[in-house]
N, C-alpha and C positions, 0 to 999 in steps of 0.2 A: 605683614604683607598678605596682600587677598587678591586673590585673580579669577577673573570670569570669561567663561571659554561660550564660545557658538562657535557652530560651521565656517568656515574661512568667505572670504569677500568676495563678493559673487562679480565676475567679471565685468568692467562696464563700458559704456559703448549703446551706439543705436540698435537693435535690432533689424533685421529685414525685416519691413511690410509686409506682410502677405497680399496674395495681387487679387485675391476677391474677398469680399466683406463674409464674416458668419453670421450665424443665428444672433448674435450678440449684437447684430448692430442693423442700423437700419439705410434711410436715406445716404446717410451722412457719411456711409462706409464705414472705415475703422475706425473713425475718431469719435461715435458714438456707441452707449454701450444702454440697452434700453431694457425691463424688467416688464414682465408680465403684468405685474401689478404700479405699472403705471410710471415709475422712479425712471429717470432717464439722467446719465452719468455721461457728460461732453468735457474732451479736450481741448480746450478755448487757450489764447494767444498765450494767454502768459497765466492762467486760471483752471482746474475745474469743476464746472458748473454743474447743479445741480439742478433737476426740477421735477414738478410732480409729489404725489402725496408716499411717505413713508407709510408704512402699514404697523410698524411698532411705536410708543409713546419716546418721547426723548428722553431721556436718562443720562448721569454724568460719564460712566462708561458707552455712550449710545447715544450721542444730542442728537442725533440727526440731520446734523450741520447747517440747520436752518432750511426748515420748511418755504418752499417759496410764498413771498407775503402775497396781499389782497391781487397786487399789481401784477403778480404774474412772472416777474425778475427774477430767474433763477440762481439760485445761491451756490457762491464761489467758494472755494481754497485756493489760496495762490499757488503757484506749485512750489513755491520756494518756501513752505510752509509744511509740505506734504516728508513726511520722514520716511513711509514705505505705505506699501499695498502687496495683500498676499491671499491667495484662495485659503480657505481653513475647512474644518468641520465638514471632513472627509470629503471635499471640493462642492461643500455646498454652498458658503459663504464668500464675501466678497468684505475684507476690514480694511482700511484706509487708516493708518497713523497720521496723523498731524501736530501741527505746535499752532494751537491757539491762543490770540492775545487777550488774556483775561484783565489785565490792568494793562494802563498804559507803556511799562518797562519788562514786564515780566507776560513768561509763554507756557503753559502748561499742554501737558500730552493730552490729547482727545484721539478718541476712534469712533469711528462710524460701519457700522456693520450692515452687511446688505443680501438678501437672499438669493442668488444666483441661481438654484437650483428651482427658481419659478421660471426661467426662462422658458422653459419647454417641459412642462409635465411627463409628457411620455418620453424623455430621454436619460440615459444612465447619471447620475453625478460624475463620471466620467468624462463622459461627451460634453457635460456643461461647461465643465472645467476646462476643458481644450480648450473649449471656444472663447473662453475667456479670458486664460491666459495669455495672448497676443497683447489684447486690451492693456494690462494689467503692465505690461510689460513697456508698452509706449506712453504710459503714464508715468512710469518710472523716469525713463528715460526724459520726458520733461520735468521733471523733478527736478532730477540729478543733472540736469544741462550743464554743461562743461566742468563736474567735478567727476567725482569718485566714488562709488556706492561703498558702504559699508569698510570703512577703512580700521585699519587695526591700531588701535590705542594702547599706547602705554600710559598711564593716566597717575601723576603725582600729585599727593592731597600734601600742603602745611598747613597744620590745624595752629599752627599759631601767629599767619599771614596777617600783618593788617590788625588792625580792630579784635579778630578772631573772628569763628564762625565759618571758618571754610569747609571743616567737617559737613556740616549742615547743609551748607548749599550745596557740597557736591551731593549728598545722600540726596535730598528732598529737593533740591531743583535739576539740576544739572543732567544726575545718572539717568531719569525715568527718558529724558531726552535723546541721548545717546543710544538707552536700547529700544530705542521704540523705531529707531534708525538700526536697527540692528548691527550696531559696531560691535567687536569685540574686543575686551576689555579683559587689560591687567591692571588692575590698582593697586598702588603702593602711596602709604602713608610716611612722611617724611617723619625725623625725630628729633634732625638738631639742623645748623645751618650747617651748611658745605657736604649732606651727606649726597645731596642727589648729583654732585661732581664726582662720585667714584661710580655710584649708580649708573649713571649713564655714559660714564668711561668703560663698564662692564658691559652693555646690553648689549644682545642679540639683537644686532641690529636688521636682521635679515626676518625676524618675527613680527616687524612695523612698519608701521605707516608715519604714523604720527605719534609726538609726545607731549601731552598737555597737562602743564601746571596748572595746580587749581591755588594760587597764591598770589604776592603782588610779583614784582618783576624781580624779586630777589632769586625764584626758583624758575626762573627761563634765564636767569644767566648762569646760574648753576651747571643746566643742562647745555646750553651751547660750551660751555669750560670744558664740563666731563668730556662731551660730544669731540672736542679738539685736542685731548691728550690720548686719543685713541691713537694707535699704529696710522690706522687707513682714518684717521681726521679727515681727509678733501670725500671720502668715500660715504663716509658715517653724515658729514654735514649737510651734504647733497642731495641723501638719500631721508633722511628722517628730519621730516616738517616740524618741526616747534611751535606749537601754539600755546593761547592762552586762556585759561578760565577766570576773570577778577576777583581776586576777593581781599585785595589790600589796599593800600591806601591811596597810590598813585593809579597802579593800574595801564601804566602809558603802553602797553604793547597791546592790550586788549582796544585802546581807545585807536589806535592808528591802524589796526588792522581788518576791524570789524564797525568801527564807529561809534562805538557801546565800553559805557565800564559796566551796563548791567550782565549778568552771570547768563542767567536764560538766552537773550538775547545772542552773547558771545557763542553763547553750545551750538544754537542752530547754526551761525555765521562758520562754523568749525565744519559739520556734518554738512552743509553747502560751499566749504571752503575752495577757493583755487588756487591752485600752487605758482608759489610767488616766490622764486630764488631773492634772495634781499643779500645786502652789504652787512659782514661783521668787519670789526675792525682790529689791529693786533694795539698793545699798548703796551710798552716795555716802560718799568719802574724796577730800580736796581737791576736786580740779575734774574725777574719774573720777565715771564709774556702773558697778558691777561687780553680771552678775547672779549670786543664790548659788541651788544646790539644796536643798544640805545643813547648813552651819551655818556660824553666826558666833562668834567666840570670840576671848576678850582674861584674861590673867591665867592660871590655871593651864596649862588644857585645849592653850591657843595655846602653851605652853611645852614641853609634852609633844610637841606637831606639829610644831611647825618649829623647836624646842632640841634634838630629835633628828634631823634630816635624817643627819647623821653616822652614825648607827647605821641606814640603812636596811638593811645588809647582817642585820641582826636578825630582818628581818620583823616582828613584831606586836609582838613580846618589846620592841623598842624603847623603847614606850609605855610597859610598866610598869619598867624602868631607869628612863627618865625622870619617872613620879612618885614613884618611891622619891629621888630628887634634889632632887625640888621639896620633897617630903614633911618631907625633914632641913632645910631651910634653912626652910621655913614662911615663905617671901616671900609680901606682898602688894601691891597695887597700886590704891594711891587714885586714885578716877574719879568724877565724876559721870554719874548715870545716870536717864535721860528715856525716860519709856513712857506710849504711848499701850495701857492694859492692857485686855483683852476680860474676862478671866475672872480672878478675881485669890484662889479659894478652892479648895484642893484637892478636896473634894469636888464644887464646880462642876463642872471640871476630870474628874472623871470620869463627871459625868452627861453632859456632853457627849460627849464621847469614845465610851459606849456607845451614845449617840443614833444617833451617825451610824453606827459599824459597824454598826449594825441597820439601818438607810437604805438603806449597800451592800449588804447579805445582801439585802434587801427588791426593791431595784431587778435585783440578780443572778437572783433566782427570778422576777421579771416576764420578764425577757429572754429567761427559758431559754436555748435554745442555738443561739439570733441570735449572728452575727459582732459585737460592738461597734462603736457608731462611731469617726470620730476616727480610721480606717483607711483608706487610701483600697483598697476593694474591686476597682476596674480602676487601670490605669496615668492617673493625670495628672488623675483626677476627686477632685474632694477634698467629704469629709462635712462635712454643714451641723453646725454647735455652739448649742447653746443658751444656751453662756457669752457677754456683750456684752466682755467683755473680749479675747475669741480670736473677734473679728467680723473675717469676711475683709475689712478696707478696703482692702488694700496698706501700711497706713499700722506704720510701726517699733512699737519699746517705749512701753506705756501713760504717759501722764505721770505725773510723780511729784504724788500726791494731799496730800500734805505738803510740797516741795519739797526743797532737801536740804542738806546737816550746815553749810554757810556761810550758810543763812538763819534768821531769826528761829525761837526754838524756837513749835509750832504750840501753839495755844490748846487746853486741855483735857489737857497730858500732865503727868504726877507725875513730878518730879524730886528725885531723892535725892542725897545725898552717902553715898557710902564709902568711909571712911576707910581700910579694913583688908578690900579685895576678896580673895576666895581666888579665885574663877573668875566670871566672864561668861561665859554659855554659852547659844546662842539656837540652835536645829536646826527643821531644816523638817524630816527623817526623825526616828526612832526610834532606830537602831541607826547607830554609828561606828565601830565596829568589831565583829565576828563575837560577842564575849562582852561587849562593852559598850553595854548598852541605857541611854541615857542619859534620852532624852525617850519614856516609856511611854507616852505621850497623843499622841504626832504623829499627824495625819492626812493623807493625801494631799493633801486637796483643802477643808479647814475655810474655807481664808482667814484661816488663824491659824500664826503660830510661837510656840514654845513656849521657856520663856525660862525660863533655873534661874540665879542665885547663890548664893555661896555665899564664908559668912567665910573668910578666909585665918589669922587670928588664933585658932586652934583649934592641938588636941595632937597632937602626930603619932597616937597611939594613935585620937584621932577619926579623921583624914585617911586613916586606915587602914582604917578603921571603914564611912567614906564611899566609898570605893574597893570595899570589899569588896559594898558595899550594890549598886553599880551592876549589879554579876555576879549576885548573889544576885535580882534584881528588889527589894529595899528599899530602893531611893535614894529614891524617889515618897515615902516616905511617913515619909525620915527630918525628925527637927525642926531639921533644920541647914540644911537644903533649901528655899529658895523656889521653888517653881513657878509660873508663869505663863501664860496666852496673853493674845499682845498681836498687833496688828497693824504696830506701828511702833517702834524704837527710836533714841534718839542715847544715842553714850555719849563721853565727853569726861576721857581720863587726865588728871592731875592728878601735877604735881614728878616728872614722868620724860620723860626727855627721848628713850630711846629705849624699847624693847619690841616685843614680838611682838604683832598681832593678825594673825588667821586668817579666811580665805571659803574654805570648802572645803575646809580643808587648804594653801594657798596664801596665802603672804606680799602681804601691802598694804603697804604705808607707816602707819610708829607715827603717829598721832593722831587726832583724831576722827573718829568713823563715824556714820551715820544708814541707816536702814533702814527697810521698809516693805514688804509682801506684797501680791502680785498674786494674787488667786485664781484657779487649772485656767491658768495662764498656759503652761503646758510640756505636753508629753505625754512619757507612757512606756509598756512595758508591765510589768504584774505579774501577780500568779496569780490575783488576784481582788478586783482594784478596790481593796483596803487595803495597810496596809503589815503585812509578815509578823512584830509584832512579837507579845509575848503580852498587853501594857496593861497599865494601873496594877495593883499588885495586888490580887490577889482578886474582881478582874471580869472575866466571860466574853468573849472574841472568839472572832471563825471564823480565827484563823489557830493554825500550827501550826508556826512558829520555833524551839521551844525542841526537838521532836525534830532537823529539818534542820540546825541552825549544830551540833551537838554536834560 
């Protein structure tokens, strides 16, 4: 275990203006910051720009962030790029962090240094400094536009996630990003599976912000488990955002919340995250409660998860060996199956779904570019929720509002017999893997999962068909396809004595499960309150997945 300490998160929020321009700025008032020697530093809409001739050579600690070319076009940073800005060198200097895109998937730290202490020759480094720090400070705050400056990490490494290699990306991609954002950081290195469930049934939870796995999805269910066997569970869940760093095989929480299974990518979407309460769900098998994020699954899907643990050394490639396996043998799995259904008409199904991404755009533009809550903005003060579910009582996990899979089945649910199951497949996200968008309709935060079957007694040439649909975005809307949201499921195999059923990618014990959805019960963060999926087809969202996972 190794932890790395800095000064505590510097509160955020807009600053006051000040209501006349200094030495630091010219025409343009405060929102220009201009250097004696010529460099002139603008807060542009959503950018800022650069122009004029630097006085030192670029260098890899020092590009220069791009000299304006022949044309004149001053050269930009997005601010969503920008990781900090800070006077240094006894208030002479002016260094700007950023994450620049060196290759098309991957972001490396750069700094650009700048001499502030030209502004005014005859004035103390003192007096420059003042003057500048306003400046400095309304850059920030476009930067950080409706997140949280410098949020506190608790940061968990499996060096044996996936493929491996997660050591590696978090030392050499990941970390230099996060401090360059100045977060402070405890990291801890996992050893075996299920330790980071006691882990984070122990934390101080009062010392974070956020906890980020650097693994596939096996160690964000870990932590939402630990997270829920706490005393104050509705407290702990609320309060501490769960994110993700990729570096496993599937990767589906990194892909639906930031758009990316790449690592770099995901860190900045982390350090500009906004807090985004999401749906867990409870799952009772035998005399357990297990909570899930991401999905439930029994028959094909759970065959392709955990009938390849053997091929992880694969990566992704895994998945599809393994339904080209299932595909040739066309096994099925008779179950009964019990749901309590919310919407049970595909076009329902997608009035809904555009409903509320219009809700989040809606309530995003009220907020402008207020910090979210759900963050705690000082150390150890936690924001109020409007959810009655994430009511700070002290009090554990919500009771079950149905009770669970060894009591009577509840009044009001449709139960069916199938004879000839191809897949049960229920997902609180969107996306399972980088190219497999399964549930187009998930939302964050509905109080709904989304629940697809699917025959098994179908031709390979279909199964083929259906597969390819998933990639394509046309699974939504094939006629093989049941789509669903429901709030509650049991499902109860039938003449098999053993099998795979999956939570998260994670083996239970073969036989019946019952389930039920908690609504905003977790926190995360994302880019913007929804998940980065593209939705059913042929209907608009504000997200933009389908350029990032390419």
């Amino acid at each position: 275990m190794g932890s790395d300490t800095s000064p505590g998160p510097a509160k955020p929020g807009r600053q006051r203006t000040p209501e006349s321009s200094t030495a630091a700025a010219h025409d343009a008032g405060d929102q220009v910051l201009t250097l004696l020697s010529g460099v002139t530093l603008t807060l542009g809409q959503d950018a800022l720009l650069l122009s004029g001739q630097l006085a030192s050579k670029p260098s890899r600690t020092c590009p220069c962030i791009g000299i304006p070319g022949t044309n004149g076009t001053p050269s930009r940073i997005p601010y969503y790029n920008i990781l900090w800005a800070e006077i240094t060198g006894g208030r002479r200097w002016l260094v700007i962090d950023y994450a620049d895109q060196t290759q098309p998937h991957f972001l490396e730290v750069r700094s650009a240094k700048f001499a502030i202490a030209e502004l005014a020759v005859e004035q103390s480094p003192d007096d420059v400094g003042d003057q500048v720090s306003p400046w400095v400070e309304r850059l920030l705050d476009c930067a950080y536009s409706g997140s949280v400056r410098r949020k506190r990490a608790w940061v968990l490494v499996n060096p044996h996630a996936g493929p491996g290699g997660a050591d590696k990306i978090w030392e050499k991609d990941v970390r230099p990003i996060f401090e360059a954002a100045r977060m402070p950081m405890t990291v801890v290195r996992t050893s075996y599976s299920g330790e980071a469930v006691g882990l984070a049934r122990d934390l101080s939870i009062d010392d974070y912000d956020i906890a980020i796995p650097c693994s596939g999805d096996g160690l964000p269910h870990e932590v939402f488990n630990g997270l829920a066997k706490r005393p104050d569970a509705r407290r702990a869940l609320s309060k501490i955002a769960v994110c993700h760093i990729p570096c496993g095989s599937g990767n589906a929480m990194s892909c639906n919340l930031y758009g990316t299974h790449r690592p770099t990518l995901a860190a900045l979407a982390i350090v500009k995250g906004v807090p985004t309460p999401i749906d867990l769900v409870s799952v009772t098998h035998g005399d357990q409660r297990t909570i899930s994020f991401l999905s439930q699954a029994l028959g094909m899907v759970a065959e392709l998860d955990l009938g390849t643990e053997h091929l992880r050394w694969m990566g992704a490639a895994r998945f599809t060996v393994g339904f080209l396996t299932w595909a040739l043998q066309r096994k099925t799995y008779p179950c009964d199956i019990a749901v309590k259904a919310e919407i049970d008409d595909k076009e329902d199904v997608k009035r809904h779904y555009r409903q509320k991404v219009a809700q989040v755009g809606a309530e995003a533009s009220e907020n402008g570019d207020k910090p979210r809550s759900r963050i705690d903005t000082e150390p150890g003060v936690s924001s109020p929720t409007s959810n009655p579910t994430n009511s700070d009582d002290g009090l554990g996990l919500p009771p079950l509002k149905y009770g669970t899979v060894n009591d009577k089945l509840p009044d009001g649910w449709e139960l069916t017999a199938h004879d000839k199951l191809g897949s049960f497949y229920c997902g609180n996200m969107a996306y399972m893997a980088p190219d497999l968008n399964f549930f187009s309709a998930a939302l964050a935060n509905d109080g709904l999962m989304d629940l697809i079957t699917t025959d098994g007694d179908i031709s390979l040439l279909k199964a083929i068909g259906l597969q390819l649909g998933v990639e394509s975005g046309k699974f939504f809307d094939s006629p093989l396809v049941s789509y669903r949201k429901v709030s509650a499921f049991r499902i109860i195999p039938r003449n098999q004595e053993t099998g795979y059923i999956s939570i998260d990618g994670e083996a239970i014990p073969f036989g019946p499960i019952q389930a039920e959805v908690h609504q905003g019960l977790g926190l995360t963060l994302s880019k913007k309150g929804v998940f980065e999926a593209p939705g059913p087809r042929n209907w608009d969202t504000v997200t933009n997945s389908e350029r990032l996972l390419a």
